[in-house]
PATOR-597819 format. One record per residue (C-alpha): residue number from 0; x, z, y. Coordinates in Angstrom, 3 decimals. Example, Ala and Ser with C-alpha at 12.3 -4.5 7.8 and 13.67 -1.06 7.14 Angstrom:
% residues 2
+------+----------+----------+----------+
: resi :       px :       pz :       py :
+------+----------+----------+----------+
:    0 :   12.300 :    7.800 :   -4.500 :
:    1 :   13.670 :    7.140 :   -1.060 :
+------+----------+----------+----------+
This chain:
% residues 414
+------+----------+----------+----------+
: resi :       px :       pz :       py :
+------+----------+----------+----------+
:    0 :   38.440 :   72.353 :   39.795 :
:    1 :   38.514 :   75.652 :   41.499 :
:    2 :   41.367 :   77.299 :   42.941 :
:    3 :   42.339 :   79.655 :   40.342 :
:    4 :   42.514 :   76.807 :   37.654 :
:    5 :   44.539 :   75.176 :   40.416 :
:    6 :   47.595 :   77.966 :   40.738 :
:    7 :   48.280 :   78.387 :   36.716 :
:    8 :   51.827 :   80.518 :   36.300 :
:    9 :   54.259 :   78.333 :   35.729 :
:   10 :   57.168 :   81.202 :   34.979 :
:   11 :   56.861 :   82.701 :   32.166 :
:   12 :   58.823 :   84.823 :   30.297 :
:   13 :   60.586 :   82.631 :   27.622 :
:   14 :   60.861 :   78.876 :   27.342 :
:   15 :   60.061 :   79.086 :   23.711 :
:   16 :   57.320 :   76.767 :   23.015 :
:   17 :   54.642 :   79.177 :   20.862 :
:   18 :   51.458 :   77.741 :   19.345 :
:   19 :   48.549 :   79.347 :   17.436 :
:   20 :   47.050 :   77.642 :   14.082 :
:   21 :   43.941 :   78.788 :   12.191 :
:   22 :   44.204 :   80.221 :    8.841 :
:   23 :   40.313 :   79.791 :    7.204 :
:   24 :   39.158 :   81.017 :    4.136 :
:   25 :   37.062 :   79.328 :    1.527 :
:   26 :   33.702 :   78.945 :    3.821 :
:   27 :   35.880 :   77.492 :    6.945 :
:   28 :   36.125 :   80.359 :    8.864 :
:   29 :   38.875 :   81.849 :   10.915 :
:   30 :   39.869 :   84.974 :    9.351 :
:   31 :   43.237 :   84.915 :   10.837 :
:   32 :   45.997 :   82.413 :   13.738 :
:   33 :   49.398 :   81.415 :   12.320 :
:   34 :   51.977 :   81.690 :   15.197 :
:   35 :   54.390 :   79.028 :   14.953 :
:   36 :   57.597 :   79.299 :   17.504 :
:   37 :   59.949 :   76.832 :   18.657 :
:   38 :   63.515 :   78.680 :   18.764 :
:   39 :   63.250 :   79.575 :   14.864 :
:   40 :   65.352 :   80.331 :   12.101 :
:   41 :   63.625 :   77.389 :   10.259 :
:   42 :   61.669 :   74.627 :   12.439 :
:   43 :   58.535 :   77.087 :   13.521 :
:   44 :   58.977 :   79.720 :   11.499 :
:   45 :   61.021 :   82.948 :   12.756 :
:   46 :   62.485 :   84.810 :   15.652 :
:   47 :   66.123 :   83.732 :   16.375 :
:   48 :   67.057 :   84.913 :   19.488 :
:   49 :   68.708 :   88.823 :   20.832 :
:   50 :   66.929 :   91.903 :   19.629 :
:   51 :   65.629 :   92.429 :   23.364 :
:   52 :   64.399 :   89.580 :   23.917 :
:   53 :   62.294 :   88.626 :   20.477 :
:   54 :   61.070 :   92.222 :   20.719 :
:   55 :   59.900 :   91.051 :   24.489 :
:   56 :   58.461 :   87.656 :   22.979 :
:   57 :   56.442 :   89.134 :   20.357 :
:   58 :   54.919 :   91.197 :   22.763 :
:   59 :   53.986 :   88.654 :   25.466 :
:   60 :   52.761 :   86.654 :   22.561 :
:   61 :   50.410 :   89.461 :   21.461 :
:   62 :   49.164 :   90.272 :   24.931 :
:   63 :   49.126 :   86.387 :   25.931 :
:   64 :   46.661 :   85.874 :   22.934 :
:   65 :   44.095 :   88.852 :   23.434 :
:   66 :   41.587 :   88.143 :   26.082 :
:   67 :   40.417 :   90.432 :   28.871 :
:   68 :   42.886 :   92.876 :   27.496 :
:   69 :   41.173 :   93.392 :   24.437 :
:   70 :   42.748 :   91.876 :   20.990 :
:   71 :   40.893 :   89.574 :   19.471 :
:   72 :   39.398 :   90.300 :   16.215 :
:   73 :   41.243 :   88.005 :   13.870 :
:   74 :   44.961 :   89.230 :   13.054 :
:   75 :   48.016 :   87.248 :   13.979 :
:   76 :   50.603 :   86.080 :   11.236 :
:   77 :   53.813 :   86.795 :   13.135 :
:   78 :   56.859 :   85.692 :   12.189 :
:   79 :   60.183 :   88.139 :   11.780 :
:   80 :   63.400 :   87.481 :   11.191 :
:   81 :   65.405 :   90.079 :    8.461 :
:   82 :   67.570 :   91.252 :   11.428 :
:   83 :   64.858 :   91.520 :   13.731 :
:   84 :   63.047 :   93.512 :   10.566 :
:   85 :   66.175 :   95.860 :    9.616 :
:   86 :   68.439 :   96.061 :   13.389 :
:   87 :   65.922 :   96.323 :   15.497 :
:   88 :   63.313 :   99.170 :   16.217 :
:   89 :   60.202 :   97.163 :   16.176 :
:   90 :   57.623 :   97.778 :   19.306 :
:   91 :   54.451 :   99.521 :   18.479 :
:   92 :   51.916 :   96.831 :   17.227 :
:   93 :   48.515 :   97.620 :   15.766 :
:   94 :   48.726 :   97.594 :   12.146 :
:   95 :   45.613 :   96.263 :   11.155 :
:   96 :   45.505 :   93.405 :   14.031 :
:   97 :   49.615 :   91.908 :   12.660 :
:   98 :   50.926 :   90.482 :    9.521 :
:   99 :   54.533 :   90.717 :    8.853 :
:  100 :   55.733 :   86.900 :    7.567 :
:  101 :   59.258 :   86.224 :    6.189 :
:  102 :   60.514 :   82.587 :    6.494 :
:  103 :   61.550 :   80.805 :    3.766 :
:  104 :   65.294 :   80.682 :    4.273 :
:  105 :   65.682 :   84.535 :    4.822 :
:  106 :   68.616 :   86.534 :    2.866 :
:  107 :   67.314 :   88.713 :    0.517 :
:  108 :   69.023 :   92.315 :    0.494 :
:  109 :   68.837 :   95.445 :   -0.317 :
:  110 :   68.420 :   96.507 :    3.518 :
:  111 :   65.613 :   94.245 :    3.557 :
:  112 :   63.669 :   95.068 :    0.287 :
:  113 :   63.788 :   98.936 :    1.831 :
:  114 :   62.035 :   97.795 :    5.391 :
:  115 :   59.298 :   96.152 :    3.294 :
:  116 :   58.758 :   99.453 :    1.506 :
:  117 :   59.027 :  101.136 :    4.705 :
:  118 :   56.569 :   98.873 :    6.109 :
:  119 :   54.122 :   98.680 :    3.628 :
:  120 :   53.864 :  102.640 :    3.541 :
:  121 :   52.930 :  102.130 :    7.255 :
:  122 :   49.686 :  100.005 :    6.807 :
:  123 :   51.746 :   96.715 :    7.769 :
:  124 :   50.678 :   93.499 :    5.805 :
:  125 :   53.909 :   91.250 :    4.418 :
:  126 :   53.471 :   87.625 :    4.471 :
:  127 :   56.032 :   85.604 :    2.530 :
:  128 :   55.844 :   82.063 :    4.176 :
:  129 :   56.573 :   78.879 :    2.722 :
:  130 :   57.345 :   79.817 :   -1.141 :
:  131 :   58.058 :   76.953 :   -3.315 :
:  132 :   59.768 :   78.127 :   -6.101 :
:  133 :   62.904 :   79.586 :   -4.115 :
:  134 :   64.321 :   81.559 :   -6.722 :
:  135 :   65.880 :   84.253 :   -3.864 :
:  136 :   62.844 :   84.965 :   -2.659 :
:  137 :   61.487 :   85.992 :   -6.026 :
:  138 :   62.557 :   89.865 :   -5.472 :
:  139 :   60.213 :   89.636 :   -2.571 :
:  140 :   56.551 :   88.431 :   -4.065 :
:  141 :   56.000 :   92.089 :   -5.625 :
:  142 :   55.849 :   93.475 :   -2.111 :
:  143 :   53.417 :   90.609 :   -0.507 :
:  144 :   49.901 :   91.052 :    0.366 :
:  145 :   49.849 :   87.459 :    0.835 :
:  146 :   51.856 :   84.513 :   -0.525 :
:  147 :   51.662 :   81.129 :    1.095 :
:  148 :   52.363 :   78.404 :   -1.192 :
:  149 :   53.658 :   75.759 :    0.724 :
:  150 :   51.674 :   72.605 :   -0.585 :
:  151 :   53.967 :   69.522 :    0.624 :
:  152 :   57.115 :   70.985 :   -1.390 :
:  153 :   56.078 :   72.374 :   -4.330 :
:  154 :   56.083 :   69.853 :   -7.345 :
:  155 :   52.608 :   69.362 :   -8.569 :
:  156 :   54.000 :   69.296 :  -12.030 :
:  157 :   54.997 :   72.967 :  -11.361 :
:  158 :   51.845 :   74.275 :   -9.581 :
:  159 :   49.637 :   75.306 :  -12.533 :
:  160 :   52.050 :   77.286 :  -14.131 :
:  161 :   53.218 :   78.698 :  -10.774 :
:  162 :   49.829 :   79.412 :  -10.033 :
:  163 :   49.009 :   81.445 :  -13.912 :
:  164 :   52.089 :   83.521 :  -12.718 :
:  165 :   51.198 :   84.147 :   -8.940 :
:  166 :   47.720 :   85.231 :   -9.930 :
:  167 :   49.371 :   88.397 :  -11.870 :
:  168 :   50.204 :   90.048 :   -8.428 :
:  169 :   48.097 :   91.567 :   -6.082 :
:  170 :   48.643 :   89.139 :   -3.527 :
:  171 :   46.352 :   87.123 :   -1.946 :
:  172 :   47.218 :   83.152 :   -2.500 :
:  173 :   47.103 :   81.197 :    0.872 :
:  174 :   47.548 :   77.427 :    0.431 :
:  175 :   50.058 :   75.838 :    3.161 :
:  176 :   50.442 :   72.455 :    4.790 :
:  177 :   47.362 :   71.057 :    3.489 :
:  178 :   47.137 :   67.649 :    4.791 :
:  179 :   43.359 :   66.455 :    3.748 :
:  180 :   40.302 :   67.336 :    2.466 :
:  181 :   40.728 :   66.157 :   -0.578 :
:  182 :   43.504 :   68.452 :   -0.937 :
:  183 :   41.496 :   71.334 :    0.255 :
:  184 :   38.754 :   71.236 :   -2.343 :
:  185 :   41.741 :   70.847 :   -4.922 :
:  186 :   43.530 :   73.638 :   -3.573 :
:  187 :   39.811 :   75.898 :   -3.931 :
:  188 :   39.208 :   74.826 :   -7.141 :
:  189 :   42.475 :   75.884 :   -8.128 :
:  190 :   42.116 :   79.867 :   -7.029 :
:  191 :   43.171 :   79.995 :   -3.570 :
:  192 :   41.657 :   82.139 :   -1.172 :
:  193 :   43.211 :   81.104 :    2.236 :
:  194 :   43.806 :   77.835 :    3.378 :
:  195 :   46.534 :   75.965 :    6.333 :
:  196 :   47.305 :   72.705 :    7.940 :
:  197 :   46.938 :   69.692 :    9.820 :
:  198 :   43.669 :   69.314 :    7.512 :
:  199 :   41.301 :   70.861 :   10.507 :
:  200 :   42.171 :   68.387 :   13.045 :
:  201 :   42.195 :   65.016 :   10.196 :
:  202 :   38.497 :   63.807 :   10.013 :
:  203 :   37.286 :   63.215 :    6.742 :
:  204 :   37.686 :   60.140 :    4.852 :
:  205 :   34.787 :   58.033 :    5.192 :
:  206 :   33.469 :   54.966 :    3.286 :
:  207 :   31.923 :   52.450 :    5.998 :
:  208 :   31.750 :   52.141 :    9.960 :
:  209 :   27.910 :   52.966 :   10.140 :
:  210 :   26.556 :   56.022 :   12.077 :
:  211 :   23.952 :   58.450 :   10.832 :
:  212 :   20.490 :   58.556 :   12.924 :
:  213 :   21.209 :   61.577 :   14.325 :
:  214 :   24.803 :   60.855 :   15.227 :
:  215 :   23.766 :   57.462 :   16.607 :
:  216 :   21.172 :   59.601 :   18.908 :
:  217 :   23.808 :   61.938 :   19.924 :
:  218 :   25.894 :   58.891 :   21.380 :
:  219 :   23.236 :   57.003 :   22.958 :
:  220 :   22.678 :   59.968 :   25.054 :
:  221 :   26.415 :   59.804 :   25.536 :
:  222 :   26.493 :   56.299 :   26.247 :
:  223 :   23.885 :   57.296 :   29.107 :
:  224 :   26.315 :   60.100 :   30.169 :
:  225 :   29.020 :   57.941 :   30.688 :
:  226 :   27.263 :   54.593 :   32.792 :
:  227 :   29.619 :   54.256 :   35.609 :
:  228 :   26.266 :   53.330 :   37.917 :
:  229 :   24.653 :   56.251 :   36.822 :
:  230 :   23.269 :   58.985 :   39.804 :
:  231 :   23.535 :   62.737 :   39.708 :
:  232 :   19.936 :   62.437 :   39.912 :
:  233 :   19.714 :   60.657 :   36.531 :
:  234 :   22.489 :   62.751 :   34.864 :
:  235 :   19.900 :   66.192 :   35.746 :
:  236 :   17.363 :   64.094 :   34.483 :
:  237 :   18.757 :   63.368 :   31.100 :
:  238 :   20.001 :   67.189 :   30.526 :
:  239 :   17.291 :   68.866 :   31.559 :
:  240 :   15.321 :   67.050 :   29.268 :
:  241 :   16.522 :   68.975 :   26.799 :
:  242 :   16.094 :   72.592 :   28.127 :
:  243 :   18.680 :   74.048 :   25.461 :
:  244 :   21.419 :   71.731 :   26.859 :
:  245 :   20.443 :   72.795 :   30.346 :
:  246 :   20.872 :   76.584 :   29.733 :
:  247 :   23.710 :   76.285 :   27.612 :
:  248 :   25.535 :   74.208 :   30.978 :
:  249 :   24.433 :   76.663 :   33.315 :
:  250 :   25.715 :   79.548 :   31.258 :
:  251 :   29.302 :   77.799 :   30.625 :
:  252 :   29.439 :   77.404 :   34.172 :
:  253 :   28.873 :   80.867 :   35.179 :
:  254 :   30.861 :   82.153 :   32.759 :
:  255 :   34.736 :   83.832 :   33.093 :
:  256 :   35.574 :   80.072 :   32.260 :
:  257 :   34.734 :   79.200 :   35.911 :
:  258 :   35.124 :   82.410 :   37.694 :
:  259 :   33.088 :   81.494 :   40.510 :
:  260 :   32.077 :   83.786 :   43.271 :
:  261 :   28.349 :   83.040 :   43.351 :
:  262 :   26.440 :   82.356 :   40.200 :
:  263 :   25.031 :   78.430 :   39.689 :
:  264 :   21.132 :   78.499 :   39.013 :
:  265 :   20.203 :   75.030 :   39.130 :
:  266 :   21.669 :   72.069 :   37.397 :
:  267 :   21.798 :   69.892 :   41.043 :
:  268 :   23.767 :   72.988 :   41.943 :
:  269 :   26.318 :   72.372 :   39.283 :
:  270 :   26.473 :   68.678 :   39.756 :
:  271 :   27.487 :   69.152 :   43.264 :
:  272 :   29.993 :   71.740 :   42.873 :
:  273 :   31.698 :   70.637 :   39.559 :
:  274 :   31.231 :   66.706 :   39.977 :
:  275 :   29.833 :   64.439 :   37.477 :
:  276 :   32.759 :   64.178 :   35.351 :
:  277 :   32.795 :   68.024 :   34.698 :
:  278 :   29.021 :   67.842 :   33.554 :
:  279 :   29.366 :   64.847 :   31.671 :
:  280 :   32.174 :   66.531 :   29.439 :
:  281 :   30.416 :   69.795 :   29.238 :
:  282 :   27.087 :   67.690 :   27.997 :
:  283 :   29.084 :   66.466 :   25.527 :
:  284 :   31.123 :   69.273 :   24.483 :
:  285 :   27.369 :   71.446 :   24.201 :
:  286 :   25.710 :   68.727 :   22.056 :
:  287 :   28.849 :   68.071 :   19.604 :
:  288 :   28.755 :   71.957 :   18.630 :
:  289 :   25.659 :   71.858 :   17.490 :
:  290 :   26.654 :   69.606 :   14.840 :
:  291 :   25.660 :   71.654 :   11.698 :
:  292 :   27.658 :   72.333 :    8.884 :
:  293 :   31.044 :   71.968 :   10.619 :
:  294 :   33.134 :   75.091 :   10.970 :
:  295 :   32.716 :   76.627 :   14.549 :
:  296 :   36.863 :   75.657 :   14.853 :
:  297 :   36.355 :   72.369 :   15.356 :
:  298 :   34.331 :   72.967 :   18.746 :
:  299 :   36.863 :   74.903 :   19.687 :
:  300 :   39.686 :   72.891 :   18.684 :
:  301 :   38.138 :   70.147 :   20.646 :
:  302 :   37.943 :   72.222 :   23.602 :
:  303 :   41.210 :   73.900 :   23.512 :
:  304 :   42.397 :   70.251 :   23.261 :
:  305 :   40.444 :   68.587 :   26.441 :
:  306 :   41.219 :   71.637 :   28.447 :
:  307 :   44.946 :   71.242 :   27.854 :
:  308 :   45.157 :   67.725 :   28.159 :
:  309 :   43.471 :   68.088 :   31.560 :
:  310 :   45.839 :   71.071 :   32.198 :
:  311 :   49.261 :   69.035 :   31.721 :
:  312 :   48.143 :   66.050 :   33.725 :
:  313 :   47.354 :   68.005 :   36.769 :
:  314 :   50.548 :   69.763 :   36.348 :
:  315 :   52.724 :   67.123 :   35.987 :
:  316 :   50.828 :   65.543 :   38.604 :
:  317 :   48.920 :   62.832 :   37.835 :
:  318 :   46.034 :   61.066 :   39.205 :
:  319 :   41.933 :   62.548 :   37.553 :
:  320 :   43.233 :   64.812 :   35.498 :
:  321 :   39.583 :   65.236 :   34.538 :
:  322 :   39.881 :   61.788 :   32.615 :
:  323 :   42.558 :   63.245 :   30.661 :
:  324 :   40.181 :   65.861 :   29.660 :
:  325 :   37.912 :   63.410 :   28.453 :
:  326 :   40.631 :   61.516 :   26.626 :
:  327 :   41.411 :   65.046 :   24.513 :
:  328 :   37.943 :   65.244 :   23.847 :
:  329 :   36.502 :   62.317 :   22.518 :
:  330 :   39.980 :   61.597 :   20.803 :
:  331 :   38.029 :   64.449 :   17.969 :
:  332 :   34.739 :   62.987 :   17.983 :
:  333 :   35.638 :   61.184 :   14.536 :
:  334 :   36.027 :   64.591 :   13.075 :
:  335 :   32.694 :   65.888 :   14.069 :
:  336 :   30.780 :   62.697 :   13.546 :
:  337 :   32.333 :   61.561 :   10.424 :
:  338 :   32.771 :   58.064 :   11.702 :
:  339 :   35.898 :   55.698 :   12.501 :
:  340 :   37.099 :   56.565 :   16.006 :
:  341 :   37.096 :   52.759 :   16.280 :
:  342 :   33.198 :   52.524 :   15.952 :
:  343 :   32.569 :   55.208 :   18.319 :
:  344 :   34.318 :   53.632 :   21.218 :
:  345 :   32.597 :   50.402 :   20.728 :
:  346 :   29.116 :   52.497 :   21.700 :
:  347 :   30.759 :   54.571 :   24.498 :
:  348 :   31.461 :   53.359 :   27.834 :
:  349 :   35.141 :   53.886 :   28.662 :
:  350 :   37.410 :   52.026 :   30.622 :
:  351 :   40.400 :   50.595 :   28.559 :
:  352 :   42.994 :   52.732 :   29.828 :
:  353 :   41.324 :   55.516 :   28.358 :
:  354 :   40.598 :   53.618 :   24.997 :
:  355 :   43.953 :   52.649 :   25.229 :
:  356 :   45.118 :   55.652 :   25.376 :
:  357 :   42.759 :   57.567 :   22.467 :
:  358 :   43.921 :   54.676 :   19.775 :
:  359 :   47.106 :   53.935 :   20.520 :
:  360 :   48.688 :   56.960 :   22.829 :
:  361 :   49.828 :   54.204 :   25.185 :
:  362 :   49.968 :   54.854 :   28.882 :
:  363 :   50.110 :   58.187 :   31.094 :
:  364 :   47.124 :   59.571 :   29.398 :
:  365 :   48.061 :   58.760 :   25.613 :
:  366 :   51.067 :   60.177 :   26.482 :
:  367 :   49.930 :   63.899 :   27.488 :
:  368 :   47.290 :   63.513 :   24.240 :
:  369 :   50.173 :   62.716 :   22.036 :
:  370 :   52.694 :   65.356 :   23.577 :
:  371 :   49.036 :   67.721 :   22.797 :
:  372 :   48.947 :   66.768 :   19.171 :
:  373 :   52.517 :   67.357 :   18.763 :
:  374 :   52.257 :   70.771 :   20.404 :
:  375 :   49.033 :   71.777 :   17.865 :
:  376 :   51.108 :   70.599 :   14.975 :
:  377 :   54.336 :   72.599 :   15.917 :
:  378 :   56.073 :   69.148 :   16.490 :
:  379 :   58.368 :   70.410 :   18.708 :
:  380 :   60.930 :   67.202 :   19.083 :
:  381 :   57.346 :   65.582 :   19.657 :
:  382 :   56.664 :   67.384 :   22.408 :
:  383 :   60.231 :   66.782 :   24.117 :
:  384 :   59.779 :   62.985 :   23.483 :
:  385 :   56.628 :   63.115 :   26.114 :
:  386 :   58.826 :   64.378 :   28.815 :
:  387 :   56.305 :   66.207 :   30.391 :
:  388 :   58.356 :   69.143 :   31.784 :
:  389 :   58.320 :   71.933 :   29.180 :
:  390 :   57.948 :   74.527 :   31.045 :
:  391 :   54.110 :   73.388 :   31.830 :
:  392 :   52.753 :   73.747 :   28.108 :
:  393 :   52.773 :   77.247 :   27.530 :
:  394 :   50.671 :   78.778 :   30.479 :
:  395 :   48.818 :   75.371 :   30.037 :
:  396 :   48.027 :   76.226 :   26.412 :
:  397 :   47.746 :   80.072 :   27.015 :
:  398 :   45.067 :   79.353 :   29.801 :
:  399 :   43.457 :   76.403 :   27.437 :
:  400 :   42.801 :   78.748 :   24.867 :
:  401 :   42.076 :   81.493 :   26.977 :
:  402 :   39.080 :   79.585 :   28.598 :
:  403 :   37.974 :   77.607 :   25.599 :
:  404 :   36.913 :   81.485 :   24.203 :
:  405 :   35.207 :   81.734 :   27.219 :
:  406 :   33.352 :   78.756 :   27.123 :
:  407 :   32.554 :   78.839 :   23.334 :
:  408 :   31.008 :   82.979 :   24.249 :
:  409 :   28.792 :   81.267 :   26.918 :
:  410 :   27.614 :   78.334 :   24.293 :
:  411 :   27.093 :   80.595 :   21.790 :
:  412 :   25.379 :   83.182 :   23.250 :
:  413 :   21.592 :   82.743 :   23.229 :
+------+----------+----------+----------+
């Protein structure tokens, strides 16, 4: 690990714990993130804090989350408090690159109603978050370019004829908190256009334990990967067999992921520099997102996740933090390979500890993936139970993400 991924700020400027969340539309893509926030109105939802210091948050958030200094392309759902909307001079966000979401349990007035106008007039998008039938939010939905019906509380004896009323507006229907897959194809077939939740990280149910041909080649090579006896020599032997896998490594590694003063140009090079674990992983990582069919998100989800993982143990100081990555990483290989996490860890070679840890979150290194999850999900008490300081997760996750986008540029680009 080079020195720069060694001295990660640890001050930042709020202790609010602040996570990102895709928001996909019907073909699995990221069109947009959902920003979730810790000190909130409503668990995750809005700003509560002085007028000075949200209006600092949200933009450290917004610069924290654009890379290089240039905003990403997908727009941010951020949330805002009505007195942060109708007190407070807003800063000067791009229009285009911000939605505008109001929390569930937000007073409607007539202060409020007049902001939206205001806002609307401007080019801003309004979000209404979390509507399930909340009768005081109803003088709201006429001024929403998007409505997120929250899945989990609305009563499915209610939905259709919810739905037949929503679909009169001009808003956009996002469908929230989806748990499943199952509930995802229900929730498409039933006219929404944007879909939320835990679904993206949940692998698919499956039927049996048995592993498709080419899923049970991908893990032999992986099983090769990971022989404790085996050599550098044989590791450059087994990816440069494959001379897509060997460019795709070499261009990870000299990408702004690394940051390394001289460029790599041989894979011996790269063994020697980054150690076997690090090639191992990024074998791995290289071959898994070239699964086809699976939305691009998963790779990076898996990334973001190992990255993090390895992140938090170093931090807090604990012993090969680059195990840890490989704990957050293969702890989503169910998801990609559409097989029991179970089966795949009978044909991988990992010590216990590390098994132990990816079924059970028991021991030091379940207990950074679990306080991971927790943080991805907006679990916030879940993330205090780890007692990993909490002052380490957000540079950890703002770097994680940071250099997963830089990693998934280098493997994408051809």
């Amino acid at each position: 690990m080079n020195s720069e991924q060694r001295t990660i700020e640890t001050q930042t400027e709020t202790d609010a714990l602040i996570v990102r969340q895709p928001i996909f539309n019907d073909q699995l893509k990221v069109v947009s993130y959902q920003l979730r926030y810790e000190d909130s109105l409503e668990p995750g939802n809005a700003l509560l804090m002085d007028e000075h210091s949200a209006a600092s948050l949200l933009l450290s958030t917004y610069t924290s989350l654009s890379q290089d200094g240039n905003i990403r392309k997908v727009p941010l759902f951020l949330p805002f408090s009505a007195t942060l909307l109708t007190e407070t001079e807003l800063p000067q966000l791009p229009v285009r690159k911000m939605l505008i979401e109001i929390p569930p349990n937000t007073q409607v007035n007539r202060a409020l109603l007049f902001c939206l106008i205001s806002l609307r007039q401007e080019g801003y998008r309004i979000v209404i978050d979390s509507f399930a039938l909340q009768k005081h939010l109803f003088p709201l939905l006429k001024y929403a370019n998007i409505i997120k019906v929250d899945m989990e509380k609305v009563p499915k004896s209610k939905l259709i004829a919810m739905l037949r009323v929503l679909k009169k507006l001009p808003a956009t229907l996002l469908a929230q908190n989806i748990d499943n897959f199952n509930t995802l194809q229900i929730c498409k077939k039933l006219g929404f256009k944007l879909f939320h939740g835990p679904f993206i990280s949940k692998p698919a149910q499956v039927n049996n334990n048995k592993v498709s041909t080419k899923s049970a080649a991908l893990l032999q090579l992986v099983q090769a990967l990971q022989d404790p006896d085996v050599t550098p020599d044989q590791i450059e032997g087994l990816i440069i067999m494959d001379p897509i896998l060997s460019f795709k490594i070499l261009r990870v590694i000299n990408s702004a992921a690394y940051n390394l003063p001289n460029s790599i140009e041989s894979m011996q090079q790269a063994i020697v520099l980054l150690g076997l674990d690090q090639i191992r992983s990024w074998a791995m990582i290289i071959m898994l997102s070239n699964q086809e069919g699976k939305p691009e998100e998963w790779s990076r989800n898996l990334i973001a996740r190992a990255r993090m993982c390895e992140l938090l143990a170093e931090l807090s100081g604990q012993p090969k933090p680059e195990t840890a990555f490989m704990v957050g990483m293969v702890s989503l290989l169910d998801l990609l390979l559409e097989v029991h996490i179970e089966t795949i860890l009978e044909q991988i070679a990992l010590d216990d500890e590390v098994k132990d840890a990816i079924l059970h979150k028991k021991g030091p290194l379940g207990n950074v993936l679990q306080a991971v999850i927790c943080f991805e999900n907006g679990d916030w008490p879940g993330v205090k139970r780890s007692r990993i300081p909490q002052m380490l997760f957000k540079p950890a996750y703002r770097h994680s993400i940071n250099w997963t986008e830089s990693a998934m540029q280098a493997i994408h680009e051809m």
